[in-house]
Structure formats: C-alpha cells, structure tokens
C-alpha positions in Angstrom: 2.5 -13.9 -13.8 4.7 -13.4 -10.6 5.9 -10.2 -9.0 9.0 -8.8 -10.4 11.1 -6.8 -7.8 13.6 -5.1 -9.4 12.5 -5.8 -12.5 14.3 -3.4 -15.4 11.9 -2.0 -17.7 11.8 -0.8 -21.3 11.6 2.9 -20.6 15.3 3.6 -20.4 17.4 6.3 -22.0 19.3 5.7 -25.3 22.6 7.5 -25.9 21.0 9.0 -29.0 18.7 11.4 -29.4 16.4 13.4 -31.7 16.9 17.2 -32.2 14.6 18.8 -30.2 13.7 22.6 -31.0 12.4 25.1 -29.3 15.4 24.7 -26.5 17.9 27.4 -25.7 21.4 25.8 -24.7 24.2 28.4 -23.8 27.2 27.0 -25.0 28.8 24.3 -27.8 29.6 21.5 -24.8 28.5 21.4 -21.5 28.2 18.9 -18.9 25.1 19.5 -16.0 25.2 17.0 -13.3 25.5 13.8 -15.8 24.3 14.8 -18.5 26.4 16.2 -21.5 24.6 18.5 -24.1 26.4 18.8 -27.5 25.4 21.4 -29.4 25.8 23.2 -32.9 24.5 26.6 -33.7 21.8 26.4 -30.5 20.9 23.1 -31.9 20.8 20.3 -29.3 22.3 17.2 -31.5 23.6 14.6 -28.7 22.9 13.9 -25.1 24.5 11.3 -22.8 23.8 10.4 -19.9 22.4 7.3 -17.8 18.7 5.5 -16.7 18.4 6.7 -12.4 18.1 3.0 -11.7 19.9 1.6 -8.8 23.2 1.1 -11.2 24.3 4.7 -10.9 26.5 5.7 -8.3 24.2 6.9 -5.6 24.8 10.4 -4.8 23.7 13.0 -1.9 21.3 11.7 0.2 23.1 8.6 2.4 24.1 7.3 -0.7 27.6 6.4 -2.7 30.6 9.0 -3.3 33.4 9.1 -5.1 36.1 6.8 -2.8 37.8 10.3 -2.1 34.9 12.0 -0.1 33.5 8.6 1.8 36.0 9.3 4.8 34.6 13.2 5.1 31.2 12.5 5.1 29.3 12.8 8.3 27.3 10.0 9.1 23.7 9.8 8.8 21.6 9.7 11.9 19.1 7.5 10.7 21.8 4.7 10.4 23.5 5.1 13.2 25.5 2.4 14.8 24.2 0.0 17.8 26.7 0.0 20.9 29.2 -2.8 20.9 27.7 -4.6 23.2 24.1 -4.2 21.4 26.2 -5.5 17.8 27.6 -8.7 20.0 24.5 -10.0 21.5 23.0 -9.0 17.3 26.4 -11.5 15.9 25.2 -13.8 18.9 21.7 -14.2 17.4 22.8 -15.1 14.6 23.7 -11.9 12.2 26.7 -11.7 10.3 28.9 -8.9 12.0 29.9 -7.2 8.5 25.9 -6.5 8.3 25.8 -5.8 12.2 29.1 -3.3 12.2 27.4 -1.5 9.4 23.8 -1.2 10.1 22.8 -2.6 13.5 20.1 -0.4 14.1 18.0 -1.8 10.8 18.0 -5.3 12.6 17.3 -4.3 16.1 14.9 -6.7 17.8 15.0 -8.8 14.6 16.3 -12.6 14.7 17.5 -14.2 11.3 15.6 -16.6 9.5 17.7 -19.7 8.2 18.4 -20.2 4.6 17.3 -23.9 4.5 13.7 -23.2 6.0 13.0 -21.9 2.2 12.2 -24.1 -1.0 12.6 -21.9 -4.2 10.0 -22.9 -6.8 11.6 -20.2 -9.8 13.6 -17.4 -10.0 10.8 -14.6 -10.8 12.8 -11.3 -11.2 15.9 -9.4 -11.7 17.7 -6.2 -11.4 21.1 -4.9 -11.2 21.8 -5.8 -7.4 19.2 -8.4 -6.9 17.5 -11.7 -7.9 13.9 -12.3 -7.1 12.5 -16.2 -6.3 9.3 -17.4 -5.9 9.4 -19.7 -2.4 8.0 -21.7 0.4 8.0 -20.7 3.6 8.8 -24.7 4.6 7.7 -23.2 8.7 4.4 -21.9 7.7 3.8 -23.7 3.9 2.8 -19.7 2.8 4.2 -19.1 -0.7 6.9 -15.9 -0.6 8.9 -13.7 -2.5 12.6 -13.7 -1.6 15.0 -10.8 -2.8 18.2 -11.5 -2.7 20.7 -9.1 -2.6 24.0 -8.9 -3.7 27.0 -6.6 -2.3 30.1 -5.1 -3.7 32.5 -6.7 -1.9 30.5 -6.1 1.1 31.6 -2.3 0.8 30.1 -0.5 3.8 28.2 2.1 1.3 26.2 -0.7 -0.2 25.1 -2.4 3.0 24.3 1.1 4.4 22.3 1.6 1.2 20.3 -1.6 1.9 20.1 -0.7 5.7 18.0 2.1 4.5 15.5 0.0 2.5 15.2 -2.3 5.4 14.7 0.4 7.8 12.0 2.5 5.0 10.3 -0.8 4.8 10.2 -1.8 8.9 9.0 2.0 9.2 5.6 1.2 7.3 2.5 -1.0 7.9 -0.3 0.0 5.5 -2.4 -3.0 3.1 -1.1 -0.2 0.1 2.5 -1.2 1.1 4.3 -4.6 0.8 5.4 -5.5 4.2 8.8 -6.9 5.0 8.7 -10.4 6.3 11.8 -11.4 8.0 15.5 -11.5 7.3 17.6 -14.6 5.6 21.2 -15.1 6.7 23.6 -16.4 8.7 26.9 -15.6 10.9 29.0 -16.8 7.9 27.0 -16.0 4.6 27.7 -13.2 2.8 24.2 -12.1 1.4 21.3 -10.9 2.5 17.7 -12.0 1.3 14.4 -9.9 1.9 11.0 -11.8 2.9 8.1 -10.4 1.3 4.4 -11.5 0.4 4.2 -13.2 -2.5 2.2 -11.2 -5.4 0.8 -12.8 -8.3 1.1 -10.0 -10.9 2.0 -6.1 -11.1 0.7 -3.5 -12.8 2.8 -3.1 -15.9 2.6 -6.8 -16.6 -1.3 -6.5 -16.9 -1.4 -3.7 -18.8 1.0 -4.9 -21.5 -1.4 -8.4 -21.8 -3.4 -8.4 -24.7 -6.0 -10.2 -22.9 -6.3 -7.3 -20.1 -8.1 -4.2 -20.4 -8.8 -2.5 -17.5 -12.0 -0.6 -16.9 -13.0 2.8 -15.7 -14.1 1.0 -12.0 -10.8 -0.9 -12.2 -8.5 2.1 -12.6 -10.5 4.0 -10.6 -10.1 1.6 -7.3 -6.3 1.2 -8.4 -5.3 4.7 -8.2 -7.4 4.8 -4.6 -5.1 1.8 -3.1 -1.9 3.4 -5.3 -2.6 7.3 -2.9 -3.4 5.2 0.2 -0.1 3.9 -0.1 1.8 6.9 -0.8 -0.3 8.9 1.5 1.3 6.5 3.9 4.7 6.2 2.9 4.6 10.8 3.0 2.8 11.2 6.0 5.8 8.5 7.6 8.6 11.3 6.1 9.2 8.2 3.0 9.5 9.8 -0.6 9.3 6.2 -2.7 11.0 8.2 -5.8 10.5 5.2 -8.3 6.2 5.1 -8.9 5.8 3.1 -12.1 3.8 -0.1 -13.0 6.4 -2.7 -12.4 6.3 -1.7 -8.7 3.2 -2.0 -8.2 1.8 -5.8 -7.3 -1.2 -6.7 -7.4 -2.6 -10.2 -6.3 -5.3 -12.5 -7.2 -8.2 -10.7 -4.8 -7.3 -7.0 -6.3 -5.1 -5.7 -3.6 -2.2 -3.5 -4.6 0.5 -3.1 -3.0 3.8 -0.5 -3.8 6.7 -1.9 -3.8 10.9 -2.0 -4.3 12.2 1.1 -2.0 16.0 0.5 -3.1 15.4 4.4 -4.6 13.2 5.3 -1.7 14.6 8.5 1.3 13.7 9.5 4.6 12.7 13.0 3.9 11.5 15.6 6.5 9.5 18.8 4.7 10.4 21.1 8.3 14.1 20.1 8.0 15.2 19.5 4.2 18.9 18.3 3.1 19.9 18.3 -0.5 18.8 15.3 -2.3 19.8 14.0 -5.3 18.1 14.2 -8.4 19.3 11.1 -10.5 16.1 9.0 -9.6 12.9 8.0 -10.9 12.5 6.4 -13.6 12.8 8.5 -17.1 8.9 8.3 -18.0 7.2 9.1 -14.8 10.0 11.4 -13.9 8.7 15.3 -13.3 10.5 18.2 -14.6 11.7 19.7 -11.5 14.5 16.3 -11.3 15.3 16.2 -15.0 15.9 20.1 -14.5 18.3 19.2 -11.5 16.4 19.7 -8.3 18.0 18.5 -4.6 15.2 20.3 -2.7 11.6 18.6 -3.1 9.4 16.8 -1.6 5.6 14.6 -2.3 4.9 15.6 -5.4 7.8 13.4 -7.6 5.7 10.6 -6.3 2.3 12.0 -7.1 3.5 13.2 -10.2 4.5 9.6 -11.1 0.6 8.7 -10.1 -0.5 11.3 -12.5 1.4 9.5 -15.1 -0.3 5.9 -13.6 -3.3 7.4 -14.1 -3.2 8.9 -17.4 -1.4 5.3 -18.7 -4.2 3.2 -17.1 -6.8 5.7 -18.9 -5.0 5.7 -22.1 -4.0 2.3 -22.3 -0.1 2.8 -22.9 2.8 5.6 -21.5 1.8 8.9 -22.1 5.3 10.4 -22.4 7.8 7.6 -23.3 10.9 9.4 -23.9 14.0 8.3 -24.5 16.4 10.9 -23.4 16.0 13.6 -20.8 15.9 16.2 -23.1 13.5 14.7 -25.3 11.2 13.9 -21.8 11.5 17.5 -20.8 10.3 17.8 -24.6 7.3 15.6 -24.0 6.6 17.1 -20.5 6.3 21.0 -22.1 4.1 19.9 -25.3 1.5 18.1 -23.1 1.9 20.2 -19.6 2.7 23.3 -20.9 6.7 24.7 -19.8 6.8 26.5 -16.8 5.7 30.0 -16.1 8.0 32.7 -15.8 7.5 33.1 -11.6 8.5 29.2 -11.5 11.2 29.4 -13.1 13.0 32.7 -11.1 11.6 31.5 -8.0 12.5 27.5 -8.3 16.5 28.5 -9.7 17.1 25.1 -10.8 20.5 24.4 -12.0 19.5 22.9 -15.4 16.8 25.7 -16.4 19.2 27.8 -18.1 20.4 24.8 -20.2 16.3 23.1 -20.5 14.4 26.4 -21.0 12.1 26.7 -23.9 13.1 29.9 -26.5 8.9 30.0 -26.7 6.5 28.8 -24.2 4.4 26.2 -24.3 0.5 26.0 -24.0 -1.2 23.4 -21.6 -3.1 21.0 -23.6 -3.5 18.1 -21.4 -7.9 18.3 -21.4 -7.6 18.5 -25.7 -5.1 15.4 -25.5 -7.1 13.4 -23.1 -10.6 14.4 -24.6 -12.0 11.1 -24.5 -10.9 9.9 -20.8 -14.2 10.2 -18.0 -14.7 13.6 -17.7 -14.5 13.1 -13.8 -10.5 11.8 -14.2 -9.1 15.0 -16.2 -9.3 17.4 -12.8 -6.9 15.3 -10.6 -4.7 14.6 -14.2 -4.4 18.2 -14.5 -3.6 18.6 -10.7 -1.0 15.6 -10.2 0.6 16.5 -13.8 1.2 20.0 -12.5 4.5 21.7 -13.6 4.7 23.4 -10.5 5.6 20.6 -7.9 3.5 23.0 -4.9 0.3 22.7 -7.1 0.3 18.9 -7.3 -0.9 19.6 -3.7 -0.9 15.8 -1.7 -2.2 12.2 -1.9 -4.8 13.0 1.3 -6.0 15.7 -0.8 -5.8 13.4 -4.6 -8.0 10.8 -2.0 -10.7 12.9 -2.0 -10.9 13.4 -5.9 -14.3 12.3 -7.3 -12.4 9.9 -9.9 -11.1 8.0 -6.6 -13.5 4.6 -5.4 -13.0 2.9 -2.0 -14.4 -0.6 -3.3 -11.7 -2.5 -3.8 -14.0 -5.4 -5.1 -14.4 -3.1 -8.3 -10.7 -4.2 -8.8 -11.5 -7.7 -9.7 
C-alpha cells in the first residue's frame, strides 16, 4: 500500500441533505460564507455548498481572491520577495524565474534537483493539483515519493500558495513530520515536483483493510507520534488544518509521519489575522469552522486528533456527515451544543443561522462505553466544543492513554 498525498477521500459533502430538526434558521434563503440554507416554515430542506479541499478558491489568509481584489492586497511578509540580484544568481542555479520572481525566499540556499536523476516506478496518488509517483532516487538508489504539482497558468496566486507549503515544510524537522527532500525542476520546465520519504502505507488505508485491526498498544503509540507531530508543527506557529487518516503515513517499522500541508498557515497566537474557515476536511472538522470562525488557533488540529482517536478506538468515523449542517447535527448529539457563555462570547457569524432551538446533552462517555476507560478523558478534552478547553498537544502528551514505545506500533 503506498502513501497517497493528496489523496481525495470519501468524506465529502453531497448537495443534498437530510432535514435536520432542532435548528433555528432566521429567514426562507440565506447565503453565510458559501453555504446557502433553504428553508420552509423553520425547516432546513437544502444546503449547498463545497468539500474545504484544495479545489475551492482559497480565501483570507495568503491565499486566492476574486481577480478584482488580487492588485489591493498587501503582500504577505512571510513570502516576501529575494532582491534582484539574490533572484539572478537563484535563475543562475538553475530555478525557473516564474518560480524565483514569485517566491524566492522558499528556495533560498536551495539548488534544483534534475528531472532525469528520477525513475518512476507507479503513479501512487492524486488530488486536484497534484500527482503522486513512487521513484528512485537514481543518485542515492533510496526509493521516494515525488508530488508533482500542477499550476494554473503559472498564476502568481498559485505558486505563492505552493511557496507557503514549501516554506511550512522547510520550517519543520521532527521524525512526526515528513520532511521535504529537495526540489525537481529546471530553468525551462514549468512544474514543480516535491521530494519526500517514501511511506509504505497511511492510516486510513489500514484501517479500511479487512485484515487490519489495530490494538489498544497500537493506537495508543499512534496517537503519541500523531501529538509529537502537531506539538511540533504549533510550537513552530504551523496550524496543519487538514488531520485525517489519509495524511498520516506510516511505514514498515511503525513510524508516522503527518503529512500534505497544501491547507496548512503560519499562525502566530500573540498576533492573529483573520483566517479563513473553508478548511479541514468535513468529518474531523470542529464546530467553531463550520460555524464560520477566522480567529483560532491549535485546537482545529487537536480536535481532528480527537476524532483520530475515537475512529481508531471505534474502528470506523465517528461523525461522517455529509453536509455541514448535518456535521454540526452529529457534532451537538454526541458533544453536546454549546453553552450559552460560548456562544455570546465566541460571536461567530454562522451561530445565529446553526443554533440549536433546544440544547443538547453531552453524551460522549455513554456512546463510547466500551472504549479503555483510560482513552475517554483526553476524548472528552480534544472533542471539546469549546476550542480553549481542548487545551494543547504538550498537555494531550501527557494523557495516560498516550505510550512512548513506538515498537508497540508494529
């Protein structure tokens, strides 16, 4: 089973959805960032919207806007552009100067590898801007994943949006982490591919064999290695915004690695910018982004590690919805809605739109009776409604469900 960057999964949104009571919804037709809510006598009858996959336009934070606002928009500091002179002696090396005009600073002190000193075996993954191969490094004979990425056009927005990835990805160094490699290309090619280690399997491929079933040791040294990582990535100001099984690899000796930062931002909690909330993937999303937040922080990752968690305990998703209304739905029958201080104090734009008529009671210990006792207290914490209470992944580390032997993994 190979890795699968990129790979799109089966938990997407449909354009059709169940009633779902219990909501309030102020008026007949009414649009809330993208998603429209039809209703008829307080009834919610049809939502539309899109899966936060890479496919979206990417809004807010250093990512696409509409063609109109691209010329007002202030640069972003993180991407800023290398001196002329810095760019030359970059083209000189060997980098193409539509990917050094654009986002020098992401290949700074980097020289690019040739196309021709790869063999691909098979073509392993795919997404909606990328194709993954299995290779050989024909330099060192180590077997590699390489991610080839495609561009609109070669549209400055897109290869800023990839010059983020690659600078997330050079920022971090952790064995939780996969680790960029090196940089394919040439003066005249116009595509990109990523080096990575190759990994033989990820985590939603295993846990959808029927010949796999993990046990308590294994998910217990699996969620350790999962919070190492993202203890990393937060205390290096990353937010990976996309925890779910297919982005997590894991190879043959039990290591796990997170993976595929196309989603991921630079986020600083001491000087927060709006953000946008159109990411993470529908089932391991957490409320405060399906009700519209731009101002968070660590705990949409962790709360996608609850969901890990509780899906490696379980032995399938524990909330597959299949629109956002019907996740919220999901989220408030097992996690309770939120309390009344929560919601005046969080204002989020959608909670008049999403609030329940009636509140709903936590049940998450009755639902999850027969998981390891020791697993239901960090469950309860990381599936907290209130993103402040899911606390951090230093503090999830040192949860009694969490073990350090990784050889328990095999």
């Amino acid at each position: 089973m190979g890795c699968v960057f990129g790979r799109e999964v089966s938990s997407g949104i449909v354009s059709e959805s169940k009633e779902v009571s219990n909501f309030s919804v102020e008026s007949s037709s009414r649009k809330v960032g993208n998603v429209s809510v039809k209703t008829i006598d307080g009834d919610v009858v049809e939502v539309q919207n899109d899966e936060s996959r890479k496919k979206e336009e990417k809004v807010v934070d250093g990512e696409k806007k509409p063609r109109g606002e691209r010329k007002r928009s202030k640069s972003n500091p993180r991407l800023s552009n290398l001196p002329k002179h810095l760019r030359g002696e970059q083209v000189a090396a060997g980098w193409p100067p539509w990917l050094t005009a654009v986002c020098g600073e992401a290949l700074n002190g980097w020289i690019p590898r040739r196309a021709d000193s790869f063999e691909k075996i098979d073509k392993i993954g795919q997404g909606t801007y990328s194709n993954v191969y299995k290779a050989k490094d024909m330099l060192t004979g180590k077997i590699v994943a390489l991610k080839k990425v495609r561009f609109d056009n070669l549209e400055p927005e897109s290869v800023k949006f990839m010059a983020r990835e690659i600078l997330i990805l050079r920022r971090l160094d952790h064995p939780n982490v996969i680790k960029l490699e090196g940089l394919v290309t040439s003066r005249m090619s116009c595509s990109l591919y990523l080096v990575f280690h190759y990994m033989e399997h990820d985590l939603a491929g295993l846990a959808a064999s029927p010949e796999v079933k993990f046990t308590e040791p294994q998910v217990k040294c699996y969620m350790h290695q999962l919070l190492s990582g993202l203890e990393h990535c937060h205390n290096n100001g990353v937010l990976h915004r996309d925890i779910k099984g297919s982005n997590l690899l894991i190879d043959d000796d039990g290591v796990l690695k997170i993976a595929d930062f196309g989603l991921a931002s630079f986020f600083d909690p001491n000087h927060k910018h709006p953000m946008t909330s159109r990411v993470v993937t529908l089932w391991y999303r957490p409320p405060e982004l399906l009700l519209g937040a731009t101002d968070y922080g660590v705990g949409v990752d962790l709360w996608s590690a609850g969901c890990i968690l509780a899906e490696l305990l379980a032995g399938k998703p524990i909330m597959p919805g299949r629109t956002e209304v019907e996740q919220l739905h999901k989220i408030y029958k097992l996690c309770g809605s939120p309390s009344e201080e929560y919601w005046k104090k969080s204002k989020l734009p959608n909670a008049t739109l999403f609030k329940p008529r009636e509140p709903y009671k936590r049940c998450i210990q009755e639902t999850f009776k027969d998981f390891p006792p020791s697993s239901l207290p960090l469950i309860e914490t990381l599936l907290a409604i209130d993103p402040a209470e899911r606390l951090t992944a230093t503090v999830a580390l040192n949860s009694e469900v969490i073990f350090q032997d990784r050889t328990l993994c095999l």
